[in-house]
mmCIF file of the N, C-alpha and C atoms, coordinates in Angstrom:
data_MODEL
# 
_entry.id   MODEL 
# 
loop_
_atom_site.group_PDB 
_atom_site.id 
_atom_site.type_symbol 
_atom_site.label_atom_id 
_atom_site.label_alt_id 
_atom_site.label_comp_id 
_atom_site.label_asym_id 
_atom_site.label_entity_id 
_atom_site.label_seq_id 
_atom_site.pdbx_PDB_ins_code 
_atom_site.Cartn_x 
_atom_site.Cartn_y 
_atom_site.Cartn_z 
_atom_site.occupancy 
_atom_site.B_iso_or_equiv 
_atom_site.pdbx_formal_charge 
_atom_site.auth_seq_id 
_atom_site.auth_comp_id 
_atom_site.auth_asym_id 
_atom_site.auth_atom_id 
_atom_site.pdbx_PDB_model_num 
ATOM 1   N N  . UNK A 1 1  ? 0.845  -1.186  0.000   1.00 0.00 ? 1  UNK A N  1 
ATOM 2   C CA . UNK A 1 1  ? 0.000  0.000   0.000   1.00 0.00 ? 1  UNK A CA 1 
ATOM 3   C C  . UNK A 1 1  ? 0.887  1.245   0.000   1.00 0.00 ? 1  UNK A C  1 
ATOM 4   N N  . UNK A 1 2  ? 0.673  2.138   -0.738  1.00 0.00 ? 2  UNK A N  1 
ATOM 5   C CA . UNK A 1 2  ? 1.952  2.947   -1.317  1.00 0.00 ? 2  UNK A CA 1 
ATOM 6   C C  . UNK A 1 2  ? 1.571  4.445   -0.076  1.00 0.00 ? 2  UNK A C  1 
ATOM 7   N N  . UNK A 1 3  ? 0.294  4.291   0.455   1.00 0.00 ? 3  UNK A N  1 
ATOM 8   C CA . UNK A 1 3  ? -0.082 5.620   1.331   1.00 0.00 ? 3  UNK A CA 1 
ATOM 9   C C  . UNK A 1 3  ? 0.148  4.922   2.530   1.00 0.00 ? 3  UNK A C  1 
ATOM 10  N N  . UNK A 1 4  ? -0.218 4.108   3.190   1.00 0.00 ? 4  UNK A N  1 
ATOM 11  C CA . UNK A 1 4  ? -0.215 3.326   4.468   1.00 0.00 ? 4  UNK A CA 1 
ATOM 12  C C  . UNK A 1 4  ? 0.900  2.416   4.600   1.00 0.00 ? 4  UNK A C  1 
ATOM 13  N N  . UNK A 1 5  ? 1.766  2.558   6.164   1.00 0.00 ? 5  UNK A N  1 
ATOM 14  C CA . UNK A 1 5  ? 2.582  1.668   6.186   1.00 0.00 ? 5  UNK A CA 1 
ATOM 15  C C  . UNK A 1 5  ? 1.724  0.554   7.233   1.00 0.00 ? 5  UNK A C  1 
ATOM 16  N N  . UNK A 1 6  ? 0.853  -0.441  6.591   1.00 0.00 ? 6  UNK A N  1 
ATOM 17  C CA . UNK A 1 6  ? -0.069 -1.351  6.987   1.00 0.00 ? 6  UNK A CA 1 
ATOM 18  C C  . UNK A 1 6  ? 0.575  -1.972  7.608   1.00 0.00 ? 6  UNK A C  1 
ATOM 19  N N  . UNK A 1 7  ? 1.159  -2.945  7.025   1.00 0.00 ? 7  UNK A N  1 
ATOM 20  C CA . UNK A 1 7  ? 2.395  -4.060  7.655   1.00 0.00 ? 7  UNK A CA 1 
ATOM 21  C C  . UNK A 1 7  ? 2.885  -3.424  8.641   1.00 0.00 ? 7  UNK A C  1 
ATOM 22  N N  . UNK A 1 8  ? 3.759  -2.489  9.302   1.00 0.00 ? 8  UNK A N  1 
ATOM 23  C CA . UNK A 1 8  ? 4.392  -2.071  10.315  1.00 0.00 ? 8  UNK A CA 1 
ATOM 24  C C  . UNK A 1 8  ? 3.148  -1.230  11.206  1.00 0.00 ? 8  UNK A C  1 
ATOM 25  N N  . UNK A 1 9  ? 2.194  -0.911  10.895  1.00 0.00 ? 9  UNK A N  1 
ATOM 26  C CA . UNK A 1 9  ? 1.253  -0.438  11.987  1.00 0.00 ? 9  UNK A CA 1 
ATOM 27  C C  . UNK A 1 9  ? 0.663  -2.109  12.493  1.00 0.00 ? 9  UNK A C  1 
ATOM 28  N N  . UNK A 1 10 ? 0.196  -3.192  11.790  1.00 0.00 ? 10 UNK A N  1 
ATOM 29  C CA . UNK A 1 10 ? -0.254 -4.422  12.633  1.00 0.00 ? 10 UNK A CA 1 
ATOM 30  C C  . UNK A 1 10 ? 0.642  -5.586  13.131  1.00 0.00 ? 10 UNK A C  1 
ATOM 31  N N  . UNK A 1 11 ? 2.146  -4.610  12.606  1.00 0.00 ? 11 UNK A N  1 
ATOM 32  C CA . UNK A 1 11 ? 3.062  -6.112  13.130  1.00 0.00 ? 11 UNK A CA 1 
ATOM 33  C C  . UNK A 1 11 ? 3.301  -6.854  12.227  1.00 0.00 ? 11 UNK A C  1 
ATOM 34  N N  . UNK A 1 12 ? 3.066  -6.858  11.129  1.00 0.00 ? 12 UNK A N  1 
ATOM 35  C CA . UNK A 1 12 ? 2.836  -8.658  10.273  1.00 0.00 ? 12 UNK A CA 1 
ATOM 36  C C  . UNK A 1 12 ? 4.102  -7.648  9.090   1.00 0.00 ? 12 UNK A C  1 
ATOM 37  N N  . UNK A 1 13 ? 5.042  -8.898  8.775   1.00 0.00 ? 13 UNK A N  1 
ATOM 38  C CA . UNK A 1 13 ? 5.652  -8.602  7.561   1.00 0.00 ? 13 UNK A CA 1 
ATOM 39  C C  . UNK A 1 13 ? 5.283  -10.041 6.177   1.00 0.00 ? 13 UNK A C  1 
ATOM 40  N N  . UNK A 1 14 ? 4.511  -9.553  5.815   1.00 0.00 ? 14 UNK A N  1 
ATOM 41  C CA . UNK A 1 14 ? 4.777  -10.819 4.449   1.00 0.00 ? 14 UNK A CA 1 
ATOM 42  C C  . UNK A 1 14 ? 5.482  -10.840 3.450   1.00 0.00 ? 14 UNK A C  1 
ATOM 43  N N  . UNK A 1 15 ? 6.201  -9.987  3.268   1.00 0.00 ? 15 UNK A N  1 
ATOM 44  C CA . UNK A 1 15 ? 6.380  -10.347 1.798   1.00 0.00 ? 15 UNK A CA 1 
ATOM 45  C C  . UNK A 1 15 ? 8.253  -9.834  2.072   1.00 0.00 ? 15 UNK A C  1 
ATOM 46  N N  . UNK A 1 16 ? 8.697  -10.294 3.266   1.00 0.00 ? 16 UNK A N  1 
ATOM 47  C CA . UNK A 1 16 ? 10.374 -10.153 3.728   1.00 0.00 ? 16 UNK A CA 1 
ATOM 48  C C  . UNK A 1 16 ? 10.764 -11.070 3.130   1.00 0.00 ? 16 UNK A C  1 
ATOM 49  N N  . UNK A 1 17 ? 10.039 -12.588 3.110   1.00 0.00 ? 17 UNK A N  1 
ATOM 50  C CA . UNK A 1 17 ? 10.676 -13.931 2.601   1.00 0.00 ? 17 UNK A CA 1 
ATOM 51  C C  . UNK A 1 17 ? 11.584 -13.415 1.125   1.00 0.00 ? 17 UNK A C  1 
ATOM 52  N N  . UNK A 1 18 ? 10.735 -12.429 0.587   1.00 0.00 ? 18 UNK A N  1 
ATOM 53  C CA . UNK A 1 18 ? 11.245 -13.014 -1.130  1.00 0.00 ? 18 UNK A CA 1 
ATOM 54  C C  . UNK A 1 18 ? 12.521 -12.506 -1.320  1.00 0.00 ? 18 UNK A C  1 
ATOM 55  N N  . UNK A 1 19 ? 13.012 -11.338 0.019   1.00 0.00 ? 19 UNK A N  1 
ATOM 56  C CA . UNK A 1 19 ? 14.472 -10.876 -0.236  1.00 0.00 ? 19 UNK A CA 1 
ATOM 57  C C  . UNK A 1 19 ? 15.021 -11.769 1.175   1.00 0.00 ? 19 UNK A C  1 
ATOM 58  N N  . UNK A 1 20 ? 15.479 -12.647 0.933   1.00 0.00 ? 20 UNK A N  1 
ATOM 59  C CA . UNK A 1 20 ? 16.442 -12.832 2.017   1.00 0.00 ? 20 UNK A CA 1 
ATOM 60  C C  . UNK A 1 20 ? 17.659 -12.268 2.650   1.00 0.00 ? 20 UNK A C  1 
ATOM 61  N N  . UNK A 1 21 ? 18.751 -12.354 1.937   1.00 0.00 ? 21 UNK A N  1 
ATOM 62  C CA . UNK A 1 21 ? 19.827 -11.913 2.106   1.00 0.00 ? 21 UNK A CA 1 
ATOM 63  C C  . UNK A 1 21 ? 19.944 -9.955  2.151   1.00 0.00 ? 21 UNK A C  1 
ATOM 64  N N  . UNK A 1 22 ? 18.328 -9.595  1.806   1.00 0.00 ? 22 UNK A N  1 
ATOM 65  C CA . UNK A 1 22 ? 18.614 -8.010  2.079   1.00 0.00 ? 22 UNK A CA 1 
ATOM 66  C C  . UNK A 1 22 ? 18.028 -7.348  3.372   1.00 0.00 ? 22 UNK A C  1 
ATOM 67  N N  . UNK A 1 23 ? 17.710 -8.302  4.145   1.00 0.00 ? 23 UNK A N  1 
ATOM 68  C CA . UNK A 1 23 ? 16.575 -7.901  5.343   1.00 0.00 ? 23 UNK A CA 1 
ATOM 69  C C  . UNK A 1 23 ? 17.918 -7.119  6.518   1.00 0.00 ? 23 UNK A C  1 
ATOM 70  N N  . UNK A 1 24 ? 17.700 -6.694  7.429   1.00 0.00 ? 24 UNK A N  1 
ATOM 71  C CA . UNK A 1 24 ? 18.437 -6.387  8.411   1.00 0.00 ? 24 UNK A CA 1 
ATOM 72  C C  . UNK A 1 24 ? 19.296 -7.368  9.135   1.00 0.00 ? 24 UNK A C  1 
ATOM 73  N N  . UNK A 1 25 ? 20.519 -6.829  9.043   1.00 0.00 ? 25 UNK A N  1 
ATOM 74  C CA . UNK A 1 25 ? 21.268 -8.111  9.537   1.00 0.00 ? 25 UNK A CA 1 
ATOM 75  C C  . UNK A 1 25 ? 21.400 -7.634  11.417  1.00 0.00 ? 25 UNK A C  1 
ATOM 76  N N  . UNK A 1 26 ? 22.177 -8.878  12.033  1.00 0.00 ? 26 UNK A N  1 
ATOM 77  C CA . UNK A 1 26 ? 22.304 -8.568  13.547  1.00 0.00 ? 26 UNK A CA 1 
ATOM 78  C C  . UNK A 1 26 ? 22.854 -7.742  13.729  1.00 0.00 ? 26 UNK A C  1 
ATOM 79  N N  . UNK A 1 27 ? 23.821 -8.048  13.567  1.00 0.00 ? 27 UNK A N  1 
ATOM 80  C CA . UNK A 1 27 ? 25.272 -7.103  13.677  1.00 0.00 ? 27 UNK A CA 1 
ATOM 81  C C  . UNK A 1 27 ? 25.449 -5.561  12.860  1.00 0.00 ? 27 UNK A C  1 
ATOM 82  N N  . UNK A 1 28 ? 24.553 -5.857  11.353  1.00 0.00 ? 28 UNK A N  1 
ATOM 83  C CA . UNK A 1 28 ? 24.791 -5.027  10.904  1.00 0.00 ? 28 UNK A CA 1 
ATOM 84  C C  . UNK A 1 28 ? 25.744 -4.941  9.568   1.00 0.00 ? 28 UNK A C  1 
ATOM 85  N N  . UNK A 1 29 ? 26.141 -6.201  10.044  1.00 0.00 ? 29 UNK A N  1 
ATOM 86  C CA . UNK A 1 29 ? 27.523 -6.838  8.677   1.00 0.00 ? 29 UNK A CA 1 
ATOM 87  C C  . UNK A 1 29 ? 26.277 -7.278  6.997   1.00 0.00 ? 29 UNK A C  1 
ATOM 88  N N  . UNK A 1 30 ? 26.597 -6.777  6.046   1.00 0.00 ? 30 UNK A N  1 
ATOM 89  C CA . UNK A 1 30 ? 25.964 -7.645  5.042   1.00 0.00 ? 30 UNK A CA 1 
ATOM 90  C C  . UNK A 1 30 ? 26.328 -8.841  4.731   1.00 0.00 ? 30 UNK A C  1 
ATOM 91  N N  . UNK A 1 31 ? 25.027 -9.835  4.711   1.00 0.00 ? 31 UNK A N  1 
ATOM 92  C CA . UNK A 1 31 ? 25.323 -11.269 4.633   1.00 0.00 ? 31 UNK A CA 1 
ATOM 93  C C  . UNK A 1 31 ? 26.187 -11.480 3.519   1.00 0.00 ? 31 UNK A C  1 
ATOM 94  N N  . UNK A 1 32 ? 26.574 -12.894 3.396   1.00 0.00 ? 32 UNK A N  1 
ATOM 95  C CA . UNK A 1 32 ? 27.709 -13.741 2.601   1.00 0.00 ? 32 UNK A CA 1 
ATOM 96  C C  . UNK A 1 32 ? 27.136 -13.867 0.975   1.00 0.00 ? 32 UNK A C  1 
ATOM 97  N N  . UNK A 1 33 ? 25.832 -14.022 0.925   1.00 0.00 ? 33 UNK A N  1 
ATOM 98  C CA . UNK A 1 33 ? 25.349 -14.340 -0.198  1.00 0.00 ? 33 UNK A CA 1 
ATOM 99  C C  . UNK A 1 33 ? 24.472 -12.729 -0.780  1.00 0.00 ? 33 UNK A C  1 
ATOM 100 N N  . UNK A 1 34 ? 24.880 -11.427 -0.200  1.00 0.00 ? 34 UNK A N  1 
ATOM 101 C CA . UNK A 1 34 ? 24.276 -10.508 -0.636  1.00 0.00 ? 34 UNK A CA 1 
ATOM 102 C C  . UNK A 1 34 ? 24.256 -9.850  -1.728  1.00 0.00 ? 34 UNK A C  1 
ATOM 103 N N  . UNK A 1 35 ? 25.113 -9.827  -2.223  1.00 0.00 ? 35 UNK A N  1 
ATOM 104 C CA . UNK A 1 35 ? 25.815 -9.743  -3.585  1.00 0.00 ? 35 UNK A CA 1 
ATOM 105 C C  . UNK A 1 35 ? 25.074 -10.031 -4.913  1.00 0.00 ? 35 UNK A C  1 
ATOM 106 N N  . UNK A 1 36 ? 25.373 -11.516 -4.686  1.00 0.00 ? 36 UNK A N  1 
ATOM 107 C CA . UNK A 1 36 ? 24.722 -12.320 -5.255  1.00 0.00 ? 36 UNK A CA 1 
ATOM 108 C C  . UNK A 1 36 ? 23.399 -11.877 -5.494  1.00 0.00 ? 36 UNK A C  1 
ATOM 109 N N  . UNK A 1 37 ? 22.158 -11.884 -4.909  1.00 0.00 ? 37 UNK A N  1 
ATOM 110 C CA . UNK A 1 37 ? 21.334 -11.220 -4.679  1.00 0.00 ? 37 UNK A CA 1 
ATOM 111 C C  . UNK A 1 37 ? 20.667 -10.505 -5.187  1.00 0.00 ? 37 UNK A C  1 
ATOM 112 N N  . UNK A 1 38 ? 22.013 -9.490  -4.734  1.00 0.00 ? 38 UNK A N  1 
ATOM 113 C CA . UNK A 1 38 ? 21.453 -8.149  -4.918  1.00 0.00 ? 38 UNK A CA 1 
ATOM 114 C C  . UNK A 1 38 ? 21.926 -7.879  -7.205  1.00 0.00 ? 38 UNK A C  1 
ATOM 115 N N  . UNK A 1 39 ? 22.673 -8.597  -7.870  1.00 0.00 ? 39 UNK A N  1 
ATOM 116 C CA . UNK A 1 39 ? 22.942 -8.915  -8.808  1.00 0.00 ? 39 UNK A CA 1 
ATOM 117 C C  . UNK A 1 39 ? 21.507 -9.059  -9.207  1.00 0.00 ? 39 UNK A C  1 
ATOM 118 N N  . UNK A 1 40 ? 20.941 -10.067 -8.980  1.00 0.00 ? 40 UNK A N  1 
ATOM 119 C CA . UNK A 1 40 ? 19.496 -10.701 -9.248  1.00 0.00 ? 40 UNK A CA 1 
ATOM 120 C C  . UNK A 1 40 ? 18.448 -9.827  -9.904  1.00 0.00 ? 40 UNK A C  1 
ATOM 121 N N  . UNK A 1 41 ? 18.507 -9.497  -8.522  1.00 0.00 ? 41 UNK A N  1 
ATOM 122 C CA . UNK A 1 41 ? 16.777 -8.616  -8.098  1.00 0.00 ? 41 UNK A CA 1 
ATOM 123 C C  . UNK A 1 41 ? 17.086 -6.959  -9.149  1.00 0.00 ? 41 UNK A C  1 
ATOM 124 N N  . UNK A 1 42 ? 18.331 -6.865  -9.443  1.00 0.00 ? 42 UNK A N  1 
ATOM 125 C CA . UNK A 1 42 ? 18.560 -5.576  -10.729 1.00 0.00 ? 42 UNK A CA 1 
ATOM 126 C C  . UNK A 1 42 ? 18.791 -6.110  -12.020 1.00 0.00 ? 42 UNK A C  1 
ATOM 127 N N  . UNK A 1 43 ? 19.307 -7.278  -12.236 1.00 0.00 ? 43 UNK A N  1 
ATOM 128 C CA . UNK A 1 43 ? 18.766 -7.893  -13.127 1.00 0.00 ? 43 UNK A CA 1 
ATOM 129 C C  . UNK A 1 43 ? 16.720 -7.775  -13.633 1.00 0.00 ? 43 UNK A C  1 
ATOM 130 N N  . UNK A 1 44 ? 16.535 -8.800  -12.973 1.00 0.00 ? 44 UNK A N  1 
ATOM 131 C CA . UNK A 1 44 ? 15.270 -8.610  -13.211 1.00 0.00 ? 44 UNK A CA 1 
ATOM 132 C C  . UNK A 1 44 ? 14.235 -7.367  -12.787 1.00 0.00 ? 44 UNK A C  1 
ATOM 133 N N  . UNK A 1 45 ? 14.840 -6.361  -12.250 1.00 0.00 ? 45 UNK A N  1 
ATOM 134 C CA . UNK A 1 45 ? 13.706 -5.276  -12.526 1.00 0.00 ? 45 UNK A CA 1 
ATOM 135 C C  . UNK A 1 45 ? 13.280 -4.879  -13.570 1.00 0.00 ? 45 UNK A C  1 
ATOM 136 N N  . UNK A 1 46 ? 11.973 -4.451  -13.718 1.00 0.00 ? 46 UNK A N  1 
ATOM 137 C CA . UNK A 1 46 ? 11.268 -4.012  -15.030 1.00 0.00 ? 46 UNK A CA 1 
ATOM 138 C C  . UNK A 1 46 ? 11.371 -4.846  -16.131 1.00 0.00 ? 46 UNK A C  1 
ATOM 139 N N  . UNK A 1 47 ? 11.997 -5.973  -15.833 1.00 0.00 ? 47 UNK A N  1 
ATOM 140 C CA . UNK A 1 47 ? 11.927 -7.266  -17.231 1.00 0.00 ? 47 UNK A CA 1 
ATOM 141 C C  . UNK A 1 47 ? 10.388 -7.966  -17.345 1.00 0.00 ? 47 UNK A C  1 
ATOM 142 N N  . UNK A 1 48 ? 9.626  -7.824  -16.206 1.00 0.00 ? 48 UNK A N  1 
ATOM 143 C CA . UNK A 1 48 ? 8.795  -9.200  -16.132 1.00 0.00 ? 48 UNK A CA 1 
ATOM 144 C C  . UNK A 1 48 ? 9.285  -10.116 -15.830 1.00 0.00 ? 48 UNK A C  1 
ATOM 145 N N  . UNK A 1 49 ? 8.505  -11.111 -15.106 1.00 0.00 ? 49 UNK A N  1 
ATOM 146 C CA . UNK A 1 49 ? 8.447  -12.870 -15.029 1.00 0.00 ? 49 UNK A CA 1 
ATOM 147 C C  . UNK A 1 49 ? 9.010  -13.801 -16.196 1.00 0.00 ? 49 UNK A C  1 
ATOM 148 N N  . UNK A 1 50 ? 8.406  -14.189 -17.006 1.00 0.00 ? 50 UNK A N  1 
ATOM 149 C CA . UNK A 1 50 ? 8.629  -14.523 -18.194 1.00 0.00 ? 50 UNK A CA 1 
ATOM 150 C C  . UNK A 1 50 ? 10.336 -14.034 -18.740 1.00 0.00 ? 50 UNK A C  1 
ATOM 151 N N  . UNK A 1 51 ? 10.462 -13.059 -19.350 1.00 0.00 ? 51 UNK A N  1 
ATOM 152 C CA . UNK A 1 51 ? 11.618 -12.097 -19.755 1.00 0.00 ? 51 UNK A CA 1 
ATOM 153 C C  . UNK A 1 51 ? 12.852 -12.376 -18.637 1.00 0.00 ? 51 UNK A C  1 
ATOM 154 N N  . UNK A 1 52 ? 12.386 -12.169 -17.302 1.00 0.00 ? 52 UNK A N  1 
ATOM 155 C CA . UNK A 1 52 ? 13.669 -12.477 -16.218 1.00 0.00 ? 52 UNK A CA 1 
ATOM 156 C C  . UNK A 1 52 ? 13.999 -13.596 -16.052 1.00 0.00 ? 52 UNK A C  1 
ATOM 157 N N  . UNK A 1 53 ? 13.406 -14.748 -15.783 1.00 0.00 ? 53 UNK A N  1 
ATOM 158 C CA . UNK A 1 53 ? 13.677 -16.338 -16.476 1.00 0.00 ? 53 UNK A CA 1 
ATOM 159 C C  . UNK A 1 53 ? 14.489 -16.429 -16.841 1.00 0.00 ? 53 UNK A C  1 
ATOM 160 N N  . UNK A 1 54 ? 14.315 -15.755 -18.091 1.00 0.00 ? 54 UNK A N  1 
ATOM 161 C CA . UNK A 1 54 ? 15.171 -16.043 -19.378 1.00 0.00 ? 54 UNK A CA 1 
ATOM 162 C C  . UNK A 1 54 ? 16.391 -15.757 -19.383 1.00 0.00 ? 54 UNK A C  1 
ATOM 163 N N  . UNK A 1 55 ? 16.660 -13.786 -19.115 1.00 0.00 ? 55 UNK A N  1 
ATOM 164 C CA . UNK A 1 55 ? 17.674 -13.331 -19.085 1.00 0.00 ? 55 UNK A CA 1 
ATOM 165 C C  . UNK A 1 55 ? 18.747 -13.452 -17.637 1.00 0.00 ? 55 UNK A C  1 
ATOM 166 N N  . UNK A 1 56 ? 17.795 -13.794 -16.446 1.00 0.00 ? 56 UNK A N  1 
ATOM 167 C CA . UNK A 1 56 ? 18.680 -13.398 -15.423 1.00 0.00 ? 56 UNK A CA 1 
ATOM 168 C C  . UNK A 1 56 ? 18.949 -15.100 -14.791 1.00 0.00 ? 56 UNK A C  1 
ATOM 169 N N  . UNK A 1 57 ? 18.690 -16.123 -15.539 1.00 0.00 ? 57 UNK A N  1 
ATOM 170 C CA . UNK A 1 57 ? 19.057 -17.344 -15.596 1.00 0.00 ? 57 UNK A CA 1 
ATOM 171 C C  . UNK A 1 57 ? 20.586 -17.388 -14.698 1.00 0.00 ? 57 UNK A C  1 
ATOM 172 N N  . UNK A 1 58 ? 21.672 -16.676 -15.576 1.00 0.00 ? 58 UNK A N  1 
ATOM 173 C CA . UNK A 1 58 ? 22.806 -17.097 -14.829 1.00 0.00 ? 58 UNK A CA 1 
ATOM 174 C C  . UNK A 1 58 ? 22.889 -15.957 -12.758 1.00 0.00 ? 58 UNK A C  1 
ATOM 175 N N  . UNK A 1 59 ? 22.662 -15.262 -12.941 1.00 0.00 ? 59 UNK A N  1 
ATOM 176 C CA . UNK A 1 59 ? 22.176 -14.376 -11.846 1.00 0.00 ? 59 UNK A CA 1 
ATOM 177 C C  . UNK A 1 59 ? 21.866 -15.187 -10.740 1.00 0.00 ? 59 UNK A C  1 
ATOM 178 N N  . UNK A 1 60 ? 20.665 -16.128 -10.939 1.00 0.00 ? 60 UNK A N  1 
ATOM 179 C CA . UNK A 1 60 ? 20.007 -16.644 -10.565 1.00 0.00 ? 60 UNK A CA 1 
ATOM 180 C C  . UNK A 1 60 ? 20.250 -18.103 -9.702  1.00 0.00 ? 60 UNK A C  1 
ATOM 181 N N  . UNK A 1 61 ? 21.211 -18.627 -10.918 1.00 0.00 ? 61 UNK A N  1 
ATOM 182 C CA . UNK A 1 61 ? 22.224 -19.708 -10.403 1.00 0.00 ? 61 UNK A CA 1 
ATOM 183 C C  . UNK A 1 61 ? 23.496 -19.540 -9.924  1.00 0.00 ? 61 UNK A C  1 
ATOM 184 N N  . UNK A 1 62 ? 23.937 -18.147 -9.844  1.00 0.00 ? 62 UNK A N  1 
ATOM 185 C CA . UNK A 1 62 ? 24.844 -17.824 -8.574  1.00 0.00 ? 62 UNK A CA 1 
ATOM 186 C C  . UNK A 1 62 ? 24.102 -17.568 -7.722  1.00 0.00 ? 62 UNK A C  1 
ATOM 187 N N  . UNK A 1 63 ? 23.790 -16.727 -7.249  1.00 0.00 ? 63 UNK A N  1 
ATOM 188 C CA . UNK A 1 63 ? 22.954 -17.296 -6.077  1.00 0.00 ? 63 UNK A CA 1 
ATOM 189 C C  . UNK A 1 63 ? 22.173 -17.912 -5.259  1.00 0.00 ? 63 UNK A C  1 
ATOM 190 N N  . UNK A 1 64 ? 21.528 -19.138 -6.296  1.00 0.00 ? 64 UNK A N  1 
ATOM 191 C CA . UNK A 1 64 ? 21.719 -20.250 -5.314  1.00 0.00 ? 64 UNK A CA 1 
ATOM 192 C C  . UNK A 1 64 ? 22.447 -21.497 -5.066  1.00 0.00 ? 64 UNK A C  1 
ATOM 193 N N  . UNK A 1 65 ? 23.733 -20.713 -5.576  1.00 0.00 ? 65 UNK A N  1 
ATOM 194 C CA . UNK A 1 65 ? 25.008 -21.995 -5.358  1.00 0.00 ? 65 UNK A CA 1 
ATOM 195 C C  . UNK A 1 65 ? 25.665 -21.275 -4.455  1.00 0.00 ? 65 UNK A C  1 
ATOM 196 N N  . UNK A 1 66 ? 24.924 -19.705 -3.741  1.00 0.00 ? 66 UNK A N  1 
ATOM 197 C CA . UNK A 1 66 ? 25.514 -19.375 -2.631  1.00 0.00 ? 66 UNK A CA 1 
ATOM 198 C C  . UNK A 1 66 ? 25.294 -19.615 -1.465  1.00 0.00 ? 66 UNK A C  1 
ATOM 199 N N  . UNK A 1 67 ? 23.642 -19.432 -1.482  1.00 0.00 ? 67 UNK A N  1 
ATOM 200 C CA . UNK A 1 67 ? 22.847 -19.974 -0.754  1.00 0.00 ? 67 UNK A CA 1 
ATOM 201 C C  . UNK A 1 67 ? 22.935 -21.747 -0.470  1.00 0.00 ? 67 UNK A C  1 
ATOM 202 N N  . UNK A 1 68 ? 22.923 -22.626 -1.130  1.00 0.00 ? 68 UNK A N  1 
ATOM 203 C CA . UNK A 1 68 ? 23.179 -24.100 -1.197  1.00 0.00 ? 68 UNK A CA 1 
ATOM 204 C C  . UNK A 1 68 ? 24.147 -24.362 -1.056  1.00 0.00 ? 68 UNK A C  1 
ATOM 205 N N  . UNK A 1 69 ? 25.825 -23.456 -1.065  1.00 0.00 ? 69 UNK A N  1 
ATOM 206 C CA . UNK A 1 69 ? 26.771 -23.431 -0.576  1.00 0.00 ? 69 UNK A CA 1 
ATOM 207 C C  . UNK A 1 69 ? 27.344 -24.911 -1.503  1.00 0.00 ? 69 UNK A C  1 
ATOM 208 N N  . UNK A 1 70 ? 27.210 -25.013 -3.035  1.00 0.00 ? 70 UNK A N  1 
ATOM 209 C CA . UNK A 1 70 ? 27.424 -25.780 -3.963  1.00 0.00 ? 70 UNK A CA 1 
ATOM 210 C C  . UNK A 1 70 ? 28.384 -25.178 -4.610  1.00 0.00 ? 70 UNK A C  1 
ATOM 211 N N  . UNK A 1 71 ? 29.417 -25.967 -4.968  1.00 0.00 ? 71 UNK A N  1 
ATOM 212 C CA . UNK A 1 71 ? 30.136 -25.295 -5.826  1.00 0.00 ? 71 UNK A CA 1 
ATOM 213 C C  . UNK A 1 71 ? 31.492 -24.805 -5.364  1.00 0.00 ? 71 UNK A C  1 
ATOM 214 N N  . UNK A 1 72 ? 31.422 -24.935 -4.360  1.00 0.00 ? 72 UNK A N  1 
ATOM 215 C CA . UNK A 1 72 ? 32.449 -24.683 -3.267  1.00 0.00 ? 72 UNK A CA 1 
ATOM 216 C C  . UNK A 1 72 ? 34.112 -24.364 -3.493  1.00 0.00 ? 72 UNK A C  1 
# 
């Protein structure tokens, strides 16, 4: 809701899951796999679903061979 900060007036966050690695860290340090990530999610802005698939494919599989800690 672009006028109301809803979520932070009732407590509830839903939609933190889809960024992991960008949420607030403890310490304050940016996580290990942020990068990565953060590569991603500018990749696919303004591409669409479909279109980001496609193009941000490799993006996509670095970070979750960061996250899955594959590849090592």
């Amino acid at each position: 809701m672009p006028f109301w900060g809803l979520q932070k007036q009732l407590g509830i966050d839903v939609d933190s899951w889809l960024l992991r690695q960008s949420m607030p860290q403890p310490h304050g340090q940016a996580a290990a796999c942020h990068a990565f990530e953060r590569e991603w999610v500018e990749c696919g802005h303004g591409l669409g679903q479909t279109r980001a698939r496609r193009e941000c494919q490799l993006e996509y599989e670095d970070f979750m061979e960061c996250m899955k800690r594959t590849k090592l």
